[in-house]
LOKETI-731384 format. One record per residue: x negated, y, z negated of N, C-alpha, C in turn; residue number from 1; residue in one letter; chain. Coordinates in steps of 0.2 Angstrom, whole numbers, plus 5000, padded with zeros to 4 digits. Example, Ala and Ser with C-alpha at 12.3 -4.5 7.8 and 13.67 -1.06 7.14 Angstrom:
! LOKETI-731384
ATOM   n.x   n.y   n.z  ca.x  ca.y  ca.z   c.x   c.y   c.z  seq  type  mol
ATOM  4934  4972  4961  4938  4978  4961  4934  4984  4961    1     A    A
ATOM  4936  4989  4965  4932  4995  4964  4936  5000  4961    2     S    A
This chain:
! LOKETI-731384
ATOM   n.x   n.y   n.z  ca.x  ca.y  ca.z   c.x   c.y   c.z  seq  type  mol
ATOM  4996  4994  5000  5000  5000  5000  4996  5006  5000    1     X    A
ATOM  4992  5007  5005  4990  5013  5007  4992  5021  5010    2     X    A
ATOM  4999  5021  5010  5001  5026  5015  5008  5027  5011    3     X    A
ATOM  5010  5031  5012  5018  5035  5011  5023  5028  5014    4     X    A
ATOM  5022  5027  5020  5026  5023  5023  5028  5017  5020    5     X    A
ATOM  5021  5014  5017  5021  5008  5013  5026  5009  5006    6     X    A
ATOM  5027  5014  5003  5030  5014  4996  5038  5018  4997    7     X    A
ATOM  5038  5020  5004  5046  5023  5004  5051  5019  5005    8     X    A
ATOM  5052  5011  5006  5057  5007  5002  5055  5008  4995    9     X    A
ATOM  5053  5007  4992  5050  5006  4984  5055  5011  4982   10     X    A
ATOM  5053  5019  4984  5058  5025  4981  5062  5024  4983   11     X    A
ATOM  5066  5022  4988  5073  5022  4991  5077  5019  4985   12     X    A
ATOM  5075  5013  4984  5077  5007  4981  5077  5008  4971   13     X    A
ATOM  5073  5015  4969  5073  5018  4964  5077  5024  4963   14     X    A
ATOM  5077  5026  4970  5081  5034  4969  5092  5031  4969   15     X    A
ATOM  5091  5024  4971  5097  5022  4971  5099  5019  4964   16     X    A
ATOM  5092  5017  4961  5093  5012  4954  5096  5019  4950   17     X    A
ATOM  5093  5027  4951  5093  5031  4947  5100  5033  4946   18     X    A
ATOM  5103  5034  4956  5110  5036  4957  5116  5032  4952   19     X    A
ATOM  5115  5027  4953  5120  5022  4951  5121  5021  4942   20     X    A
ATOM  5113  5021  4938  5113  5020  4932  5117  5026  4929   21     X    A
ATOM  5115  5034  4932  5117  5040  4931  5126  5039  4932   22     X    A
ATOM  5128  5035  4936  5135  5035  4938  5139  5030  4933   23     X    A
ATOM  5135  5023  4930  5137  5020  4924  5138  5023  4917   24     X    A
ATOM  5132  5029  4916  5130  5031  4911  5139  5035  4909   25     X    A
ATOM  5141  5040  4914  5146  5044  4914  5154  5041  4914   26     X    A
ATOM  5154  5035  4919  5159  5029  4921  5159  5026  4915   27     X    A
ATOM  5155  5022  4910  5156  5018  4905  5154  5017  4900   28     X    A
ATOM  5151  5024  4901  5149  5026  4893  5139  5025  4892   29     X    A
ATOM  5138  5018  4897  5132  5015  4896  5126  5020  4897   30     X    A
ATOM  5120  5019  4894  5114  5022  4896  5112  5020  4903   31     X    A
ATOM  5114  5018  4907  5113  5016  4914  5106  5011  4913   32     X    A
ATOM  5102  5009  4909  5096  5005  4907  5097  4996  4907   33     X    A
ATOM  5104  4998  4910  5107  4989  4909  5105  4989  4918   34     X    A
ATOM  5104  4995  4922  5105  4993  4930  5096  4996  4931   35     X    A
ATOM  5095  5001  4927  5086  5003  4928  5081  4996  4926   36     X    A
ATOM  5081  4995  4920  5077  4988  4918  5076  4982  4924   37     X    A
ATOM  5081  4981  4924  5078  4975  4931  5075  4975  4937   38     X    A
ATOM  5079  4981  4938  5075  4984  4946  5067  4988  4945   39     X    A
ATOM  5067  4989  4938  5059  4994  4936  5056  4988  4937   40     X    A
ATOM  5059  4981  4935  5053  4976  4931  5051  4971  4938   41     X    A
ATOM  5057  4971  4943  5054  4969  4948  5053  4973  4955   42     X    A
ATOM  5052  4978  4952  5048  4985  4956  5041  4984  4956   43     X    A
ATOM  5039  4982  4948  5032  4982  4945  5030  4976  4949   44     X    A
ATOM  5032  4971  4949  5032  4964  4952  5028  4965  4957   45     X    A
ATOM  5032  4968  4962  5030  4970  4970  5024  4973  4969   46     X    A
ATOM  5022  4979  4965  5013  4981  4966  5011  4978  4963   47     X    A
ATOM  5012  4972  4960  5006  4967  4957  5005  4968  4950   48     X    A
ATOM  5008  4973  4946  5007  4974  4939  5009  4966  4935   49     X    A
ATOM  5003  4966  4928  5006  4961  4927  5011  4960  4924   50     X    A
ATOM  5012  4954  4924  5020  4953  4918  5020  4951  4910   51     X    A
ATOM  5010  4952  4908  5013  4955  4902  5013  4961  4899   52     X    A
ATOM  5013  4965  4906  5015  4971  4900  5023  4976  4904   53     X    A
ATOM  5023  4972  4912  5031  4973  4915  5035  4976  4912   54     X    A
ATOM  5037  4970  4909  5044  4972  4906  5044  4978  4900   55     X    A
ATOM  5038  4978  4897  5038  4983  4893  5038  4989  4896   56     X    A
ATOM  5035  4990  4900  5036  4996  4906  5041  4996  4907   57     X    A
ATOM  5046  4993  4909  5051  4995  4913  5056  4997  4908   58     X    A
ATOM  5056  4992  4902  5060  4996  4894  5059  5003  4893   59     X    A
ATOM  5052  5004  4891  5049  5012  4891  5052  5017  4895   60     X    A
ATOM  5050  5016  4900  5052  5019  4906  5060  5022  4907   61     X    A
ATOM  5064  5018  4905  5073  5017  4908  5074  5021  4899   62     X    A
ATOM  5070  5022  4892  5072  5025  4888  5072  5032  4890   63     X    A
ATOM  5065  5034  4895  5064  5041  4896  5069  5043  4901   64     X    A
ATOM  5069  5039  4905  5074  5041  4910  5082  5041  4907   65     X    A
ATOM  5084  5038  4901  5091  5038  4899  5091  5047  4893   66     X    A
ATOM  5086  5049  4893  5086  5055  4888  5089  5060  4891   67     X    A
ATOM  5086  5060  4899  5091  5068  4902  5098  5063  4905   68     X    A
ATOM  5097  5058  4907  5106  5056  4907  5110  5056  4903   69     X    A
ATOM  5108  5052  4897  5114  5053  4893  5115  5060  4889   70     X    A
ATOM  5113  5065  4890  5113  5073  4890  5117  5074  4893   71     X    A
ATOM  5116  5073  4899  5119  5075  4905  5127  5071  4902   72     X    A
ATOM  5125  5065  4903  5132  5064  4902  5137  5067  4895   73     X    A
ATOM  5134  5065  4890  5137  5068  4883  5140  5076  4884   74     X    A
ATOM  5137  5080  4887  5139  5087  4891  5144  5088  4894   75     X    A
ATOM  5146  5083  4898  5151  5082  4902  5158  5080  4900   76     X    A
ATOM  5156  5076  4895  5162  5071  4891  5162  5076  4884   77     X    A
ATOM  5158  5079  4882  5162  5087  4877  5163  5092  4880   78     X    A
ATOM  5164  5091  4886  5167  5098  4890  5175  5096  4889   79     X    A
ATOM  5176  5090  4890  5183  5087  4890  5187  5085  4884   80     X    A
ATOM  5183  5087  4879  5188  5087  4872  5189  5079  4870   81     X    A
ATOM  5183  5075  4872  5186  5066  4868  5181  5064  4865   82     X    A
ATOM  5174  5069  4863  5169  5065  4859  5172  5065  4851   83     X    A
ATOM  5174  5061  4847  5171  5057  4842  5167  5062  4838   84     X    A
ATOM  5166  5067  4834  5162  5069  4830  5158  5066  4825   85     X    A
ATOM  5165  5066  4822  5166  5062  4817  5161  5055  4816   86     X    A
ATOM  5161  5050  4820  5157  5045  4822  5151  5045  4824   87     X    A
ATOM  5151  5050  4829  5142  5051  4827  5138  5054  4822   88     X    A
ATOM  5143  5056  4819  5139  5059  4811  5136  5052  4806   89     X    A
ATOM  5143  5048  4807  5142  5044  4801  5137  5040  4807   90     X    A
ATOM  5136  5038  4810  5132  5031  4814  5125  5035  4818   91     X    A
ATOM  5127  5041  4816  5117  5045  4819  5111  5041  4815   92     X    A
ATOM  5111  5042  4808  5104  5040  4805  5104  5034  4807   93     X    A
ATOM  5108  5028  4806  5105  5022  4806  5104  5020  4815   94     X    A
ATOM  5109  5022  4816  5106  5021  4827  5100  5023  4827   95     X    A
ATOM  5099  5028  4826  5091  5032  4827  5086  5027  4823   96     X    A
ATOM  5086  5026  4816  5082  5021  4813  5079  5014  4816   97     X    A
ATOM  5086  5011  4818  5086  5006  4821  5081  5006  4828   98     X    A
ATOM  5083  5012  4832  5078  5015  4837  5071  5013  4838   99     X    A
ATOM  5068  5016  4832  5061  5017  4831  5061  5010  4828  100     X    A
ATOM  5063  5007  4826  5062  4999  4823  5062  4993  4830  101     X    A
ATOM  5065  4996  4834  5068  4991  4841  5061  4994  4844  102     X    A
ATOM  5059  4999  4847  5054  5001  4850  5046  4997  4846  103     X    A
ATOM  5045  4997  4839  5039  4996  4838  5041  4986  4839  104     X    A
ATOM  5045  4983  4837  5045  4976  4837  5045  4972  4845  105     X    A
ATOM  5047  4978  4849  5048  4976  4858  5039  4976  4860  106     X    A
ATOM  5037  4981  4857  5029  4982  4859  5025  4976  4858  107     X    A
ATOM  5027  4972  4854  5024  4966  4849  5026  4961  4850  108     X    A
ATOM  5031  4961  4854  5034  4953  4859  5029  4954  4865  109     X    A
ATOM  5028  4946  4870  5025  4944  4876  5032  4947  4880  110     X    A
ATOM  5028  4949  4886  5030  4952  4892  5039  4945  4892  111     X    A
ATOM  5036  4938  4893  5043  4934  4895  5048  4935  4888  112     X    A
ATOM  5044  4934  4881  5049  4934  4879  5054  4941  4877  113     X    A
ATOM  5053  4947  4879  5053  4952  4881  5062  4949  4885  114     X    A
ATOM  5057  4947  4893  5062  4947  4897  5068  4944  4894  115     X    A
ATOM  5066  4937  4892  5072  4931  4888  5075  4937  4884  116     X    A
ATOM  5075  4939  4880  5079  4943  4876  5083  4948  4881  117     X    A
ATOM  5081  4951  4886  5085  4957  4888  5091  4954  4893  118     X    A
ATOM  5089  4947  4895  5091  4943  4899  5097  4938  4897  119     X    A
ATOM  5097  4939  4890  5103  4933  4885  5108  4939  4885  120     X    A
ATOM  5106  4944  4882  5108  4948  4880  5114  4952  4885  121     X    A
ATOM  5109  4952  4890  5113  4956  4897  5118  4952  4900  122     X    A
ATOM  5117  4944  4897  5123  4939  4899  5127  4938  4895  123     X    A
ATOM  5128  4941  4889  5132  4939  4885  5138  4948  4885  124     X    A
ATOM  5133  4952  4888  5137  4958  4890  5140  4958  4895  125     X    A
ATOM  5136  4955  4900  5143  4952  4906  5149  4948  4904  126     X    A
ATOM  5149  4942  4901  5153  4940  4898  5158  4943  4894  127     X    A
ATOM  5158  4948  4889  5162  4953  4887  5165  4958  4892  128     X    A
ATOM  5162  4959  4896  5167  4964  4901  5172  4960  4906  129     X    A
ATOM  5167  4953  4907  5174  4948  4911  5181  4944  4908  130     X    A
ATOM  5181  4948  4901  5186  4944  4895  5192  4951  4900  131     X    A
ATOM  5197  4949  4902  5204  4952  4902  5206  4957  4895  132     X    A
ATOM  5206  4963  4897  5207  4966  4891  5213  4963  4885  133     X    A
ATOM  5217  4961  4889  5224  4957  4884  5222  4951  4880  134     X    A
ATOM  5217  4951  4882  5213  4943  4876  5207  4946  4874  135     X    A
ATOM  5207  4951  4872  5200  4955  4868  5207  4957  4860  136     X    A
ATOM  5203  4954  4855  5206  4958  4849  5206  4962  4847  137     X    A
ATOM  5211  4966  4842  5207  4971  4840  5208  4972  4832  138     X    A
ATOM  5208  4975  4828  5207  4975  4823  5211  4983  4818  139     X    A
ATOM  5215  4983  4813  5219  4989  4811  5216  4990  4805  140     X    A
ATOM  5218  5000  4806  5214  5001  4798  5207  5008  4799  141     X    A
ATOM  5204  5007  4804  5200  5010  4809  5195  5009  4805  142     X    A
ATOM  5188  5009  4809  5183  5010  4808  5180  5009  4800  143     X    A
ATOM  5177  5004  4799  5174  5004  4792  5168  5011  4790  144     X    A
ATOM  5169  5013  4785  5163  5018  4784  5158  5018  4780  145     X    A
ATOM  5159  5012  4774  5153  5010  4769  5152  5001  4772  146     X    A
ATOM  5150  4999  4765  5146  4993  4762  5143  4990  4769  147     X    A
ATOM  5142  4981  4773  5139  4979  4779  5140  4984  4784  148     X    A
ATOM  5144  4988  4784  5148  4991  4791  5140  4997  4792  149     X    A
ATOM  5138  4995  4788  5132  5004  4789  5127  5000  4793  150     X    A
ATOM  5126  4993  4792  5121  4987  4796  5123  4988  4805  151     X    A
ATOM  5130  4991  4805  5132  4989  4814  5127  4993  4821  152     X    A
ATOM  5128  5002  4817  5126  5004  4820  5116  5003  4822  153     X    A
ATOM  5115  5002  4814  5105  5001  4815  5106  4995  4821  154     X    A
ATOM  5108  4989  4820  5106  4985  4822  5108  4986  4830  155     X    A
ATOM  5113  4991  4832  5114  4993  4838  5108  4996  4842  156     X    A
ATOM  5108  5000  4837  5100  5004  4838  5093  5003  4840  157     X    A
ATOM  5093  4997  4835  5087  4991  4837  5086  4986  4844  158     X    A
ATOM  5093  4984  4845  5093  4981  4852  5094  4984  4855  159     X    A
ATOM  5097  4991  4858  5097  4994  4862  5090  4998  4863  160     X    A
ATOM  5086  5000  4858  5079  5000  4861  5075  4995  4861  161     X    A
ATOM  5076  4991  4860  5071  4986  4861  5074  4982  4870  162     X    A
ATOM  5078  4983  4872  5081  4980  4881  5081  4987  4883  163     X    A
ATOM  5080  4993  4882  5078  4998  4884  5087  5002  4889  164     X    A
ATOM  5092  5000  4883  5097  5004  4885  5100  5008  4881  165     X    A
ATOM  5104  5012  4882  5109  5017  4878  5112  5015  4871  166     X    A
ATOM  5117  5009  4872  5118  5007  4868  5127  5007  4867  167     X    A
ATOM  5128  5012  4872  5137  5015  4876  5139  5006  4874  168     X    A
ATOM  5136  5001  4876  5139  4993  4880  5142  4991  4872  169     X    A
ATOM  5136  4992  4869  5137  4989  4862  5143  4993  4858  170     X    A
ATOM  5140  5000  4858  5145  5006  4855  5154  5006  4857  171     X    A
ATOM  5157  5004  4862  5161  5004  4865  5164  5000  4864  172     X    A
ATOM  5159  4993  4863  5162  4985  4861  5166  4987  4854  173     X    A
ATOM  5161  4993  4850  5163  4991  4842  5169  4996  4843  174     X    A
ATOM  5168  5002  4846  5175  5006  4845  5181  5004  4846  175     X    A
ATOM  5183  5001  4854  5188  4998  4855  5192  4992  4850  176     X    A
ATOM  5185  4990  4848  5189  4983  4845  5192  4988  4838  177     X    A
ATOM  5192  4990  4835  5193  4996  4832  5200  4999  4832  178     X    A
ATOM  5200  4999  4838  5208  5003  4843  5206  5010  4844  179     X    A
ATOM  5199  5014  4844  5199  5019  4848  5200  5017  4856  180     X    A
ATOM  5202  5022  4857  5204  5025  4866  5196  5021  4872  181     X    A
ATOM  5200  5017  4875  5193  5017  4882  5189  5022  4880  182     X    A
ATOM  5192  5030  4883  5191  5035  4886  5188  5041  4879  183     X    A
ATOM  5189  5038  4876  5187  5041  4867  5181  5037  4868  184     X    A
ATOM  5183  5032  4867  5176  5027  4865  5169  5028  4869  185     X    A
ATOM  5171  5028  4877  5165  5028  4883  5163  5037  4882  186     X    A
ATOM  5167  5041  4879  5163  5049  4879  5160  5050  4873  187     X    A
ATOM  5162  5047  4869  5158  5047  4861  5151  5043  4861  188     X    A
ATOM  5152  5035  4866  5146  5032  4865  5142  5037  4870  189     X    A
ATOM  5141  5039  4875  5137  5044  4878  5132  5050  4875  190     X    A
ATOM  5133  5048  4868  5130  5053  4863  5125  5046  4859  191     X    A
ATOM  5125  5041  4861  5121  5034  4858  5114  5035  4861  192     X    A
ATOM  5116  5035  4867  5110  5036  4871  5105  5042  4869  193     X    A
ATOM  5107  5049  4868  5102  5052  4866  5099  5050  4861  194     X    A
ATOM  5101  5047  4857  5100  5044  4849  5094  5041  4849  195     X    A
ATOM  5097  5033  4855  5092  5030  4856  5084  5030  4861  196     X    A
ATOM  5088  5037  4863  5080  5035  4871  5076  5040  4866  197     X    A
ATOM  5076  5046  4864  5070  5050  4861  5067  5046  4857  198     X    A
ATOM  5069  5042  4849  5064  5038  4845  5060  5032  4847  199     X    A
ATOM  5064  5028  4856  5063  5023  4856  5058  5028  4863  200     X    A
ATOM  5059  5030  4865  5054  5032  4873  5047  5034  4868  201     X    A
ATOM  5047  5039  4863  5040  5040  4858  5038  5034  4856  202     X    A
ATOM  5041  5029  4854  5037  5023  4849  5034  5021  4853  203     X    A
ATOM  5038  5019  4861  5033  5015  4868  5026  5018  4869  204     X    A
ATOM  5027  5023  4870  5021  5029  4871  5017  5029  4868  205     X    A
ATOM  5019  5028  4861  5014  5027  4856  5008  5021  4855  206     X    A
ATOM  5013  5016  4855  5011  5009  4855  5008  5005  4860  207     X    A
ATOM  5010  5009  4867  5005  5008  4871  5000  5011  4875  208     X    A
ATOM  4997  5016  4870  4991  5021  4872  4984  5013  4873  209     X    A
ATOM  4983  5010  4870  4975  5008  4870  4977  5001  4873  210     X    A
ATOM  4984  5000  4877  4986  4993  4882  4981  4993  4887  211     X    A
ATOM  4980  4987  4889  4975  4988  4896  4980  4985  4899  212     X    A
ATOM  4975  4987  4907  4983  4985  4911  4989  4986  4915  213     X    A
ATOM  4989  4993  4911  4993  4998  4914  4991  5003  4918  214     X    A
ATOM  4998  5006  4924  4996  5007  4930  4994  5015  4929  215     X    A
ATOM  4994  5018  4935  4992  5025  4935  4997  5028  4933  216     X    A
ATOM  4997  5033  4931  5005  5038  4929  5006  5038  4923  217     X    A
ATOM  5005  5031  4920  5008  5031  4913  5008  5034  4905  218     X    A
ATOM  5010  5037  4901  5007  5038  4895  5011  5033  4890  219     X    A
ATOM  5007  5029  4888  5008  5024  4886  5011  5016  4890  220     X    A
ATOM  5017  5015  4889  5020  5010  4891  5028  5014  4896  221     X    A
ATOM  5025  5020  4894  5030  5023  4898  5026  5027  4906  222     X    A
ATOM  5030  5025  4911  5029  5025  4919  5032  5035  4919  223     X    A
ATOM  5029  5040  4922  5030  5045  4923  5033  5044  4930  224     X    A
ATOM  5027  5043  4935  5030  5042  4941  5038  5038  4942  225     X    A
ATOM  5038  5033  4939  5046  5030  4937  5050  5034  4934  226     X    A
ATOM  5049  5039  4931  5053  5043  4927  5055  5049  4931  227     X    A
ATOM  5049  5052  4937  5050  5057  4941  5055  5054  4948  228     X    A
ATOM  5056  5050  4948  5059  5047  4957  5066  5045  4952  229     X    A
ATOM  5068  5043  4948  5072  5040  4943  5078  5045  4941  230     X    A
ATOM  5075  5047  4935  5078  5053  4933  5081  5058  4937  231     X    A
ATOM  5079  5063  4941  5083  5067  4944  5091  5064  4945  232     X    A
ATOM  5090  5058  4949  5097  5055  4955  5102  5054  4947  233     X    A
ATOM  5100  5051  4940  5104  5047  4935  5104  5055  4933  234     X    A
ATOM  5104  5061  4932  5103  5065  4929  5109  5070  4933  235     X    A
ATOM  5109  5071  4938  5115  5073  4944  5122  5068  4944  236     X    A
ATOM  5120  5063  4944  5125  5058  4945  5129  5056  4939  237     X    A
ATOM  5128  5057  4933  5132  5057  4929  5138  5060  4927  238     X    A
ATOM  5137  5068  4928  5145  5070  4927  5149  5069  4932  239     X    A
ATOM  5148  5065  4938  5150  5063  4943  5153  5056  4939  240     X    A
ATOM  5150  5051  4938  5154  5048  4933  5156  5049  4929  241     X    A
ATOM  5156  5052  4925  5160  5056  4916  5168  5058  4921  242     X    A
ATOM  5167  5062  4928  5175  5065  4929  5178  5059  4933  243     X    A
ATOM  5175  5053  4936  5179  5047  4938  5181  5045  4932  244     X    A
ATOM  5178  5044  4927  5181  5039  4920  5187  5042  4920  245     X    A
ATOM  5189  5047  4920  5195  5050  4918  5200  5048  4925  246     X    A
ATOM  5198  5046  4931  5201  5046  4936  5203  5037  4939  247     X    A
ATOM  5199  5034  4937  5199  5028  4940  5202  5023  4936  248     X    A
ATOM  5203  5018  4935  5205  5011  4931  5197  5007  4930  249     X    A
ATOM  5198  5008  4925  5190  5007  4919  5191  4999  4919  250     X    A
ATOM  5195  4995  4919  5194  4988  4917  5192  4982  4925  251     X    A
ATOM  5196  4987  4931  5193  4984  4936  5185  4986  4936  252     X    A
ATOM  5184  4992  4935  5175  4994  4938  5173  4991  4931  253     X    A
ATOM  5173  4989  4926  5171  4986  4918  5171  4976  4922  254     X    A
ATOM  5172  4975  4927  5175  4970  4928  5169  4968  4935  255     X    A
ATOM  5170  4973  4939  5164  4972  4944  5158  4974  4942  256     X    A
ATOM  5157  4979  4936  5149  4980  4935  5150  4971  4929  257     X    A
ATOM  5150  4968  4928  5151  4962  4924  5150  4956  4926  258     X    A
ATOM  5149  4957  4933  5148  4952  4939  5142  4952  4940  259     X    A
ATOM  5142  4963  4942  5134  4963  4942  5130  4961  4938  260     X    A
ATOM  5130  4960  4931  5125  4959  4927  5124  4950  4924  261     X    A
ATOM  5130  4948  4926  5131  4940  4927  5126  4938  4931  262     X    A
ATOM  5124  4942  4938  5118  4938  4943  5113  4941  4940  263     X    A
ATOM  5113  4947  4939  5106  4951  4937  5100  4945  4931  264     X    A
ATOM  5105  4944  4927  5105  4941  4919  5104  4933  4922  265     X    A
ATOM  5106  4931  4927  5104  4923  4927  5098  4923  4931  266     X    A
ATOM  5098  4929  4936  5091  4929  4940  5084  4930  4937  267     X    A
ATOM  5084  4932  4931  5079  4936  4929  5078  4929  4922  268     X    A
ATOM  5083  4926  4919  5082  4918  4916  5079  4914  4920  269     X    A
ATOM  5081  4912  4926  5079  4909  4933  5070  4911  4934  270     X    A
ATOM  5069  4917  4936  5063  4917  4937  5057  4917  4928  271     X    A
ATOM  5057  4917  4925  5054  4918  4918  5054  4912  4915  272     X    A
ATOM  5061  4907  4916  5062  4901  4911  5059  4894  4915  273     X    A
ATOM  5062  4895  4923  5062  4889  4926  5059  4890  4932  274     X    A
């Protein structure tokens, strides 16, 4: 790959991962890091990076690039009067905690078993979005505010920075089942994101100052050059999805992106396990 020509698939194929993430992030509440991660880890693949430090790039990477999206999106969704205050108050410090804790323990796994986790995880997310909403429970009384319940969100925190997503997938799971609103739920979690990408994109940066191995561009385990071709298209394209959420039926597009993560999540167990 010596020439422009040679690397302009490469950004085509990143300026669209960015489009799309930015259109989830706004659409479903999601950090778009569930559509960035696979595409960054088998982007690295193609220039030959290894894979034991891949996949941790490409988590790094999809936190920094979810900082100005889920901004962008969370902007969008309190222009329109449905964020949750209230809930991000009480579930800020431990998401954030949880953060910095997922961020240092992801540093500390091998590159596969990295991927095995972000790969069980991402199939067991498909699986929840392909349940019929009419056979999802829900539960009366709303939202616990003390004793276990204060363990939901850190642990949120910590697996969303550690598979290098928002955290909307999880956040949304717990609101809904709850009886908050789709549409309440998906513009509240877009406030997760901010939570999680600032503690977890520093802790990467941190942790991987003295890796060997890593490509040009990088500070730390985080990819700049990924972050400049990236960011922008997920950064634009999110209030674009924030104002479809309001317009579209959220259970058929909750149902197709759940397909996509069903192939993403077997392909990436396929190549790593077997």
């Amino acid at each position: 790959m010596n020439s422009l020509i040679d690397i302009l698939p490469l950004i085509a194929i990143l300026l669209v991962a960015g489009s799309l993430s930015g259109l989830m992030a706004g659409l479903l509440g999601i950090g778009g890091g569930i559509v960035i991660v696979p595409i960054l880890e088998f982007s690295l693949s193609y220039f030959g990076i290894d894979d034991t430090v891949r996949m941790h790039i490409a988590v790094a990477t999809s936190l920094a690039i979810i900082i100005p999206t889920s901004l962008s999106s969370a902007r969008a969704h309190h222009r329109r009067g449905t964020v949750d205050v209230d809930i991000i108050k009480n579930w800020a410090p431990g998401i954030f905690i949880g953060a910095v804790l997922g961020s240092y323990l992801a540093s500390k796994l091998n590159g596969t078993m990295l991927v095995i986790i972000f790969a069980c995880l991402a199939f067991l997310i498909a699986l929840k979005m392909l349940i019929p909403k009419n056979n999802k429970k829900q539960i009366e009384g709303g939202i616990p505010r003390g004793g276990f319940f204060h363990l939901v969100p850190f642990v949120m925190g910590a697996l969303s920075s550690m598979m290098g997503i928002g955290g909307g997938v999880m956040g949304v799971s717990v609101m809904t089942l709850y009886k908050i609103s789709i549409h309440r739920a998906v513009s509240t979690a877009a406030f997760f994101g901010f939570l999680i990408s600032i503690p977890g994109t520093v802790g990467f940066m941190i942790t991987g100052l003295n890796v060997t191995g890593l490509p040009f561009g990088n500070v730390g385990y985080v990819s700049f050059i990924g972050f400049f071709i990236i960011a922008p298209a997920a950064y634009l394209m999110a209030p674009v999805g924030a104002k479809l959420a309001h317009q579209l039926n959220p259970e058929q597009l909750t149902f197709m992106f759940g397909l996509f993560l069903l192939f993403v999540s077997s392909q990436m167990i396929y190549r790593y396990v077997f």
